[in-house]
C-alpha atoms as a printed R data frame, in Angstrom:
    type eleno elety resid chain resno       x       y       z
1   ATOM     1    CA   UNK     A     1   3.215 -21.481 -13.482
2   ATOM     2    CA   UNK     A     2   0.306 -22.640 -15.741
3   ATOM     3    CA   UNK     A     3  -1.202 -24.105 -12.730
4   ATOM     4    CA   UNK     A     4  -0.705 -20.590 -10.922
5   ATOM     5    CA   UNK     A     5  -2.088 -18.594 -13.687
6   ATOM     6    CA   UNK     A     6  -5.352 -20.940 -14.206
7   ATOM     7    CA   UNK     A     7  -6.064 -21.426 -10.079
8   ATOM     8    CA   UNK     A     8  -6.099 -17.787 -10.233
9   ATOM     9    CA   UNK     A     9  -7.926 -16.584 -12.890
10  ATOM    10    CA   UNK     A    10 -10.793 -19.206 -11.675
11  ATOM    11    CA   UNK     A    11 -10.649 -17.845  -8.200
12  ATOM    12    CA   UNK     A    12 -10.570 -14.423 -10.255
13  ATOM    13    CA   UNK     A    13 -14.197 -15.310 -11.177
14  ATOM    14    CA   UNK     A    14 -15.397 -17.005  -8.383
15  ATOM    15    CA   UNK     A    15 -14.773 -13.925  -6.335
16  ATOM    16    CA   UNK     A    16 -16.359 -11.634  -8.689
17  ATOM    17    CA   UNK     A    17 -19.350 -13.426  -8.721
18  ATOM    18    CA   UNK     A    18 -19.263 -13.459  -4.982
19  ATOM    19    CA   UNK     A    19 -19.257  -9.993  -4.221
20  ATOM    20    CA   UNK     A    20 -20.480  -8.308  -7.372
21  ATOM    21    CA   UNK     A    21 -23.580  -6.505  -5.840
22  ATOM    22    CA   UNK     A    22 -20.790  -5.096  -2.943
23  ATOM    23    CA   UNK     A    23 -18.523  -3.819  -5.693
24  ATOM    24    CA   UNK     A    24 -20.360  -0.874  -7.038
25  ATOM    25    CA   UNK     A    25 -20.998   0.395  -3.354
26  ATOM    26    CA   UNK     A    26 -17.779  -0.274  -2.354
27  ATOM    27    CA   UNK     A    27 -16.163   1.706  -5.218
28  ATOM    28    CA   UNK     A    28 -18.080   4.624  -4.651
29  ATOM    29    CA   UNK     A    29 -17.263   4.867  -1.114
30  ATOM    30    CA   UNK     A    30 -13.313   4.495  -1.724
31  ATOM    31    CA   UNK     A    31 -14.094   7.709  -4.728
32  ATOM    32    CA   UNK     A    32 -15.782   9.623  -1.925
33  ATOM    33    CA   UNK     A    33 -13.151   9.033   0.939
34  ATOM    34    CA   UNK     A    34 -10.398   9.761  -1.481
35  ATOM    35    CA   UNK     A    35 -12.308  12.853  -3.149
36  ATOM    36    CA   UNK     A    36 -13.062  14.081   0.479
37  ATOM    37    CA   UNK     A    37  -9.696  13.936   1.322
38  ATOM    38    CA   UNK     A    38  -8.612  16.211  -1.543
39  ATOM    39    CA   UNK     A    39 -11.366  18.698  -0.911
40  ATOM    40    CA   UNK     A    40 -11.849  18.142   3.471
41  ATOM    41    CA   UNK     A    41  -8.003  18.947   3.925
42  ATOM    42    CA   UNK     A    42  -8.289  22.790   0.950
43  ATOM    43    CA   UNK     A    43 -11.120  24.208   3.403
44  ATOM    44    CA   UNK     A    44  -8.612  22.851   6.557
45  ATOM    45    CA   UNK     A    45  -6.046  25.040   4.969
46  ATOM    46    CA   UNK     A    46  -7.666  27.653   3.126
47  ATOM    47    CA   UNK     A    47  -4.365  28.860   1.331
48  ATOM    48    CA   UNK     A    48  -3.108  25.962  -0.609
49  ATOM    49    CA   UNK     A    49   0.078  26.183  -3.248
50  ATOM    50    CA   UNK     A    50   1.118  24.124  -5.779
51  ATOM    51    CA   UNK     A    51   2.822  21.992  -3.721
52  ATOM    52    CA   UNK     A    52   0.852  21.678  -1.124
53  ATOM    53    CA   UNK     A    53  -1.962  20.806  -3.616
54  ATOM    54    CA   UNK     A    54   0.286  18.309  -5.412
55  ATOM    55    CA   UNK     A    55   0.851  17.028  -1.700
56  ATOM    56    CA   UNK     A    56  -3.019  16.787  -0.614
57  ATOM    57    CA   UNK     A    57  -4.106  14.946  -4.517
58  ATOM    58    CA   UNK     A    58  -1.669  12.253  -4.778
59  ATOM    59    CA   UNK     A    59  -1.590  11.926  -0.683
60  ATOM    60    CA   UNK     A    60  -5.464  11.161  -0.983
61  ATOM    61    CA   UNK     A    61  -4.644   8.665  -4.160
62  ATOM    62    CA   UNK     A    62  -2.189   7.018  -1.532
63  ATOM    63    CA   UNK     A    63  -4.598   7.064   1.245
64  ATOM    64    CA   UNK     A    64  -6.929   5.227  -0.726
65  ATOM    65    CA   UNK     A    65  -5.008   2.174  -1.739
66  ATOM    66    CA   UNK     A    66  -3.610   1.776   1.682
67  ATOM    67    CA   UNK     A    67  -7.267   1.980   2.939
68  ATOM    68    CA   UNK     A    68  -8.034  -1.039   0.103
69  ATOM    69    CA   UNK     A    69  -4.852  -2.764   1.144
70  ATOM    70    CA   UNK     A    70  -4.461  -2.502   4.700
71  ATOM    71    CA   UNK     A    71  -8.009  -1.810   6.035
72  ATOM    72    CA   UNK     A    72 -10.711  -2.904   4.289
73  ATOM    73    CA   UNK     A    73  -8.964  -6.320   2.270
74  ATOM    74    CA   UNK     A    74  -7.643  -7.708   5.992
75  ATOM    75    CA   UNK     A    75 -11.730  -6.916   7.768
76  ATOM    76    CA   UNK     A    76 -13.185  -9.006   5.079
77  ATOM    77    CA   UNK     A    77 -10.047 -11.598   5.084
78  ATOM    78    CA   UNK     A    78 -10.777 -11.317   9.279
79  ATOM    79    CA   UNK     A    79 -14.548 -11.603   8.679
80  ATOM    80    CA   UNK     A    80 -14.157 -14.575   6.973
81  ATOM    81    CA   UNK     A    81 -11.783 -16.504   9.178
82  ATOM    82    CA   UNK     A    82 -15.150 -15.837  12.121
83  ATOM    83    CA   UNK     A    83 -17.405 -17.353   9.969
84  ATOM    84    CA   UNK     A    84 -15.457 -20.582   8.549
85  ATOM    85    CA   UNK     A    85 -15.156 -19.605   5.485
86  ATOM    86    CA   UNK     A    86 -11.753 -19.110   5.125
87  ATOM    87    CA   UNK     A    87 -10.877 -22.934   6.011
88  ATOM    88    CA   UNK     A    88 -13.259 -23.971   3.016
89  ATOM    89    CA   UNK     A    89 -11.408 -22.134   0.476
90  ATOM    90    CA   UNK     A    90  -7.769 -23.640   2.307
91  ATOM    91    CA   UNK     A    91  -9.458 -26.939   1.919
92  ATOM    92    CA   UNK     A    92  -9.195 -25.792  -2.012
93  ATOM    93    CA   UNK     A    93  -6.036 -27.705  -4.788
94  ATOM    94    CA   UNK     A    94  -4.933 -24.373  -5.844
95  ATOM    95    CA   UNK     A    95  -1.884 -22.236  -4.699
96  ATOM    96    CA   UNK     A    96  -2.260 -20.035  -1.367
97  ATOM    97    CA   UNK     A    97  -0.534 -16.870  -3.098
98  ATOM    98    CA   UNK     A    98  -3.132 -17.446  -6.378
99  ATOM    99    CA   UNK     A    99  -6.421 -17.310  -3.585
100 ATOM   100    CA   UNK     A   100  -4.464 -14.068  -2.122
101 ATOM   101    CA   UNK     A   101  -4.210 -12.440  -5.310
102 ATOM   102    CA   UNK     A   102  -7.181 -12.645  -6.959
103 ATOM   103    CA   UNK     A   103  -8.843 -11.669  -3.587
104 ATOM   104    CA   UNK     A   104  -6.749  -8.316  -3.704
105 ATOM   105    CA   UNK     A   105  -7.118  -7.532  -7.391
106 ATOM   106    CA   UNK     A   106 -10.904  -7.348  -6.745
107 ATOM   107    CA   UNK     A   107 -10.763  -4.856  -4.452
108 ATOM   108    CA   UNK     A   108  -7.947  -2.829  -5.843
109 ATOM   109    CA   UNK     A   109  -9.511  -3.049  -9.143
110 ATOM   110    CA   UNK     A   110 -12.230  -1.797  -7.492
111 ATOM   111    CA   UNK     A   111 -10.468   1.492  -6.585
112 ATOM   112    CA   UNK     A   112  -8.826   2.216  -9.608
113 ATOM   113    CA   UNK     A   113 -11.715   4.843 -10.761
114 ATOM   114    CA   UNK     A   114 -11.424   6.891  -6.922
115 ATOM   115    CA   UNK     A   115  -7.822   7.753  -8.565
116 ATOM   116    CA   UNK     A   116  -9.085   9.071 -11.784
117 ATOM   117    CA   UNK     A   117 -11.741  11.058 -10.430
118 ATOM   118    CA   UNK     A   118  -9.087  12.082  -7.651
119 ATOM   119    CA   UNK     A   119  -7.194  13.645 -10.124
120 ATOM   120    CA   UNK     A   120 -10.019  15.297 -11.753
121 ATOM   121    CA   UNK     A   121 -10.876  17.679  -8.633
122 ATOM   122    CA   UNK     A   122  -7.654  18.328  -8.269
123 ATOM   123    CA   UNK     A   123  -7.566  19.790 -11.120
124 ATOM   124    CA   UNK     A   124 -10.462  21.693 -11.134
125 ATOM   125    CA   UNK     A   125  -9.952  22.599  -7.509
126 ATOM   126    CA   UNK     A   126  -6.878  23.743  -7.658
127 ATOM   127    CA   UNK     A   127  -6.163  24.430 -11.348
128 ATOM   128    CA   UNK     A   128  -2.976  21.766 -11.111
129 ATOM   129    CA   UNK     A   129  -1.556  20.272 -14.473
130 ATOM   130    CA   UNK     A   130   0.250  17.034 -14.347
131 ATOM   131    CA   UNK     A   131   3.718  16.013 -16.191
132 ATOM   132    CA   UNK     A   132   2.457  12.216 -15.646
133 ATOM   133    CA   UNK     A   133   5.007   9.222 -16.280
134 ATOM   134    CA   UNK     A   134   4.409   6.205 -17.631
135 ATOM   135    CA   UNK     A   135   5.944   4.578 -14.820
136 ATOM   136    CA   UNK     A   136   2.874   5.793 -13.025
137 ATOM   137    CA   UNK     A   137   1.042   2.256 -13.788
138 ATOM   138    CA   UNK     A   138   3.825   0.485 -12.331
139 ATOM   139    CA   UNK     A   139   3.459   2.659  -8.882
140 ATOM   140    CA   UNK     A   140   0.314   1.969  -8.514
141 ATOM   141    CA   UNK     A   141   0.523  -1.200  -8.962
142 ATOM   142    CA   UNK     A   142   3.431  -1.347  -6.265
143 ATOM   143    CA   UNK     A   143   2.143   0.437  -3.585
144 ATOM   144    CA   UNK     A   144  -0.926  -1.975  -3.967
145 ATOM   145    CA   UNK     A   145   0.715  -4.593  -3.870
146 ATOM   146    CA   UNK     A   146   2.413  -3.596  -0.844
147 ATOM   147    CA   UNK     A   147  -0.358  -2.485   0.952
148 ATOM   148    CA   UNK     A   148  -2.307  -5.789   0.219
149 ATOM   149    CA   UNK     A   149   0.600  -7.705   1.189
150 ATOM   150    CA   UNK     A   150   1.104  -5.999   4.647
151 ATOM   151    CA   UNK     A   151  -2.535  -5.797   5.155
152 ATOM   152    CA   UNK     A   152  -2.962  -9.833   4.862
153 ATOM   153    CA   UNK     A   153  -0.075 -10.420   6.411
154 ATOM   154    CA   UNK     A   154  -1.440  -8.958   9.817
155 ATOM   155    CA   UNK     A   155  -5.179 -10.844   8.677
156 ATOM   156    CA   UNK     A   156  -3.720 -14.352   8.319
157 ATOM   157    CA   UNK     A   157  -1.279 -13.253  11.658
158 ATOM   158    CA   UNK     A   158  -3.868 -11.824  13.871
159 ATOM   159    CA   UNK     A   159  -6.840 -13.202  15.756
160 ATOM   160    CA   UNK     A   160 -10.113 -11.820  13.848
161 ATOM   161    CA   UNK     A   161 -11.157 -10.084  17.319
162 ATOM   162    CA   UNK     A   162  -8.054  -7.631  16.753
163 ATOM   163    CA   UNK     A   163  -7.588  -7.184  13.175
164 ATOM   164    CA   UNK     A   164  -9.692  -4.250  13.289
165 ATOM   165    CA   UNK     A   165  -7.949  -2.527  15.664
166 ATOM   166    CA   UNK     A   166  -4.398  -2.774  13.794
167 ATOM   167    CA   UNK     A   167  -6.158  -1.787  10.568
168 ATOM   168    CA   UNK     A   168  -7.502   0.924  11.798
169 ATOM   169    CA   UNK     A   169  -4.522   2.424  13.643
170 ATOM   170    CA   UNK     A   170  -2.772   1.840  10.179
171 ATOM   171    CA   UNK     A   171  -5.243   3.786   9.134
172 ATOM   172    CA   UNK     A   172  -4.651   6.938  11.924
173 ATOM   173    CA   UNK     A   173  -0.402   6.361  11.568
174 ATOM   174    CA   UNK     A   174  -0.774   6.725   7.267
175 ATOM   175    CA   UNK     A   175  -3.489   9.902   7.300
176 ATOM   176    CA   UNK     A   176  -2.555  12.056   9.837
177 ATOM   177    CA   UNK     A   177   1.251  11.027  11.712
178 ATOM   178    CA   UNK     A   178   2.841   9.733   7.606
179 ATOM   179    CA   UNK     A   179   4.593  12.193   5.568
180 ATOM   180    CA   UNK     A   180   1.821  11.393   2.416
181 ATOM   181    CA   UNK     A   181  -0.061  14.211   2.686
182 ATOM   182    CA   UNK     A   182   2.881  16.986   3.595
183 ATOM   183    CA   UNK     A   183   6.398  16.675   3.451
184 ATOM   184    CA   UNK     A   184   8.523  14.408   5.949
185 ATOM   185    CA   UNK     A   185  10.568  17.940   7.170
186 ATOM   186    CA   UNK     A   186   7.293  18.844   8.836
187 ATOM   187    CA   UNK     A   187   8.214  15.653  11.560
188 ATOM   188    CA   UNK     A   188  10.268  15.504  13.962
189 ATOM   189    CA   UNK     A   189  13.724  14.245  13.493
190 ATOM   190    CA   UNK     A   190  12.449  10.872  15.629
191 ATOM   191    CA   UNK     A   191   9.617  10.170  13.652
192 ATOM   192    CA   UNK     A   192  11.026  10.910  10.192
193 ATOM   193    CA   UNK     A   193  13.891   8.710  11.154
194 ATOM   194    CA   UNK     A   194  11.091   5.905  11.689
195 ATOM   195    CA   UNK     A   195   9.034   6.404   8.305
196 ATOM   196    CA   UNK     A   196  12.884   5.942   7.023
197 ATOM   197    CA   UNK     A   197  11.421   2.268   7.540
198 ATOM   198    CA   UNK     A   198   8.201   2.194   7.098
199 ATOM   199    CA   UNK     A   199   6.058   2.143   3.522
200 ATOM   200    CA   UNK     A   200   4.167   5.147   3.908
201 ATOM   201    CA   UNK     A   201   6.308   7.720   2.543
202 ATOM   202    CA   UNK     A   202   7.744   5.651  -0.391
203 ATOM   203    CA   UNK     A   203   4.118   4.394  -1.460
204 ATOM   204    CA   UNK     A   204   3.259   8.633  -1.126
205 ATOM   205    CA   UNK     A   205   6.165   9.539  -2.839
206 ATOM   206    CA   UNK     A   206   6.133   6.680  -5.994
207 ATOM   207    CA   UNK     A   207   2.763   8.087  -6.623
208 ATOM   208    CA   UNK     A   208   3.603  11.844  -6.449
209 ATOM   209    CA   UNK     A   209   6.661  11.843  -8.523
210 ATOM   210    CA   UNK     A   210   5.360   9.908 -11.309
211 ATOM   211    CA   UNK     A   211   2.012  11.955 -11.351
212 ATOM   212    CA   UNK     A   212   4.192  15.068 -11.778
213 ATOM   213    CA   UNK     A   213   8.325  14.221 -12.243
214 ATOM   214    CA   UNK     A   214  10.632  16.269 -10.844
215 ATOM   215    CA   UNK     A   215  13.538  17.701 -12.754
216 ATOM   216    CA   UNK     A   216  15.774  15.608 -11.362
217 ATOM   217    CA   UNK     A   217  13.678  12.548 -12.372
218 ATOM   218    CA   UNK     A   218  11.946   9.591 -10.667
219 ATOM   219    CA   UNK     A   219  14.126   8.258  -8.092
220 ATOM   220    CA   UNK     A   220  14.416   4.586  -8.028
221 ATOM   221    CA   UNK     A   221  14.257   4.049  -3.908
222 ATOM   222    CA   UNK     A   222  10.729   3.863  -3.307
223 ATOM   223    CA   UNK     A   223  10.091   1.534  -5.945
224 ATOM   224    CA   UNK     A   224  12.695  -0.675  -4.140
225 ATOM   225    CA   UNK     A   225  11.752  -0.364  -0.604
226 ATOM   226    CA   UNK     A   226   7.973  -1.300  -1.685
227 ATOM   227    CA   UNK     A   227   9.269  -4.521  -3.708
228 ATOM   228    CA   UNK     A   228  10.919  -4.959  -0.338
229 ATOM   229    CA   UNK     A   229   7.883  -4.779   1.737
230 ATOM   230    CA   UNK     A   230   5.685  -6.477  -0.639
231 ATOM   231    CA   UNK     A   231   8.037  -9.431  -0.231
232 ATOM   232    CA   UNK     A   232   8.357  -9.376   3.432
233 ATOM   233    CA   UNK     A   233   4.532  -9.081   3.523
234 ATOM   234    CA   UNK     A   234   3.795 -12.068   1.244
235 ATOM   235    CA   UNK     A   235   6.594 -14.314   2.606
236 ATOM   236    CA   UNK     A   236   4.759 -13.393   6.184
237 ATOM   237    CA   UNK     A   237   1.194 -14.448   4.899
238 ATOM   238    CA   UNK     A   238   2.361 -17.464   2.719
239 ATOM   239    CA   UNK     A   239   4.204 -18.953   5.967
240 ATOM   240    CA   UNK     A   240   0.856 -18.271   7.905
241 ATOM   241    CA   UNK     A   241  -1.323 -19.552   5.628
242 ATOM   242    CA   UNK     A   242   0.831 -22.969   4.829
243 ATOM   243    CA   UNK     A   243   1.376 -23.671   8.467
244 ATOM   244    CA   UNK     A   244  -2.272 -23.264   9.407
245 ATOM   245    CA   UNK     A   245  -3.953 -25.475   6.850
């Protein structure tokens, strides 16, 4: 474990240093996409309640760690398997889940402030106040852990040429065909029976329920079926990576 904790935290830095002149753009990209989706979707639907509001804020807050996770972390993961450099830092002494990890927190890190100012237009855009948990930390964390998970998972499975093109229609299948932004009763009885399976609507609905609890409190299912995923996903990308080194 000490040799976990140290190979990470020096990877930690390494990457930093790597791609600190990226990070600033890069995090005010993810605060636009995820502000735009907040504000694109109120002039879509010009008569927006509470719920629907509550819907479209955390939604976007969900859109934009899946986009981290499963879109732009796998790209860079995919860019870097085309170039070579992805067998240098294999070639490193220090645990494959450590170089995962501290590649993800980056980038997640990095995302963090697109949630806080998120939740700032949504309140001023829609006059919304929030009965936050504290267990909303722990969601976040979560769902990006799942997402990053997944997301490398189909990096380290996929042949750079394609990785792209599953990213992306991750992308499509969580913004516009996932019950994050609207409720799952809006599908059809096929499809909702599918996102039964899939991460979307748990990673959607961990957020939205600890950014404003129900009466009935937070349920304790999504939390499970995203530790669920996030294992799958990292069991997935550890047997990759170990078998191609």
């Amino acid at each position: 474990m000490r040799r976990w904790s140290r190979s990470f935290g020096l990877l930690l830095k390494w990457n930093l240093l790597r791609v600190r002149t990226e990070l600033p753009m890069f995090a005010a990209v993810q605060t636009l996409i995820a502000a735009g989706i907040v504000l694109g979707f109120s002039l879509i639907i010009p008569s927006i309640d509470a719920e629907a509001a509550l819907y479209l804020t955390t939604g976007a807050m969900t859109i934009s760690l899946i986009t981290v996770g499963m879109v732009v972390a796998p790209q860079i993961v995919a860019h870097r398997k085309a170039q070579g450099l992805l067998d240098y830092q294999r070639s490193m002494p220090v645990p494959r889940l450590a170089m995962l990890a501290a590649d993800a927190v980056v980038w997640i890190v990095a995302a963090l402030p697109g949630l806080v100012v998120v939740l700032g237009v949504a309140a001023l855009r829609f006059d919304l106040a929030f009965a936050m948990s504290p267990l909303l930390v722990p969601a976040i964390v979560l769902v990006s852990a799942g997402a990053a998970a997944i997301g490398y998972g189909i990096a380290y499975a996929a042949k750079p040429a394609l990785v792209g093109l599953y990213t992306n229609l991750v992308l499509i299948v969580a913004l516009m065909f996932s019950p994050v932004n609207y409720p799952a009763d809006r599908l059809p009885d096929w499809a909702a029976a599918v996102h039964a399976w899939l991460p979307f609507q748990y990673m959607a609905q961990a957020i939205r329920e600890t950014i404003d609890v129900p009466a009935g409190g937070i349920p304790v299912l999504p939390f499970v079926v995203l530790a669920g995923w996030a294992a799958v996903g990292l069991a997935v990308t550890s047997r990759v990576m170990t078998r191609r080194v």
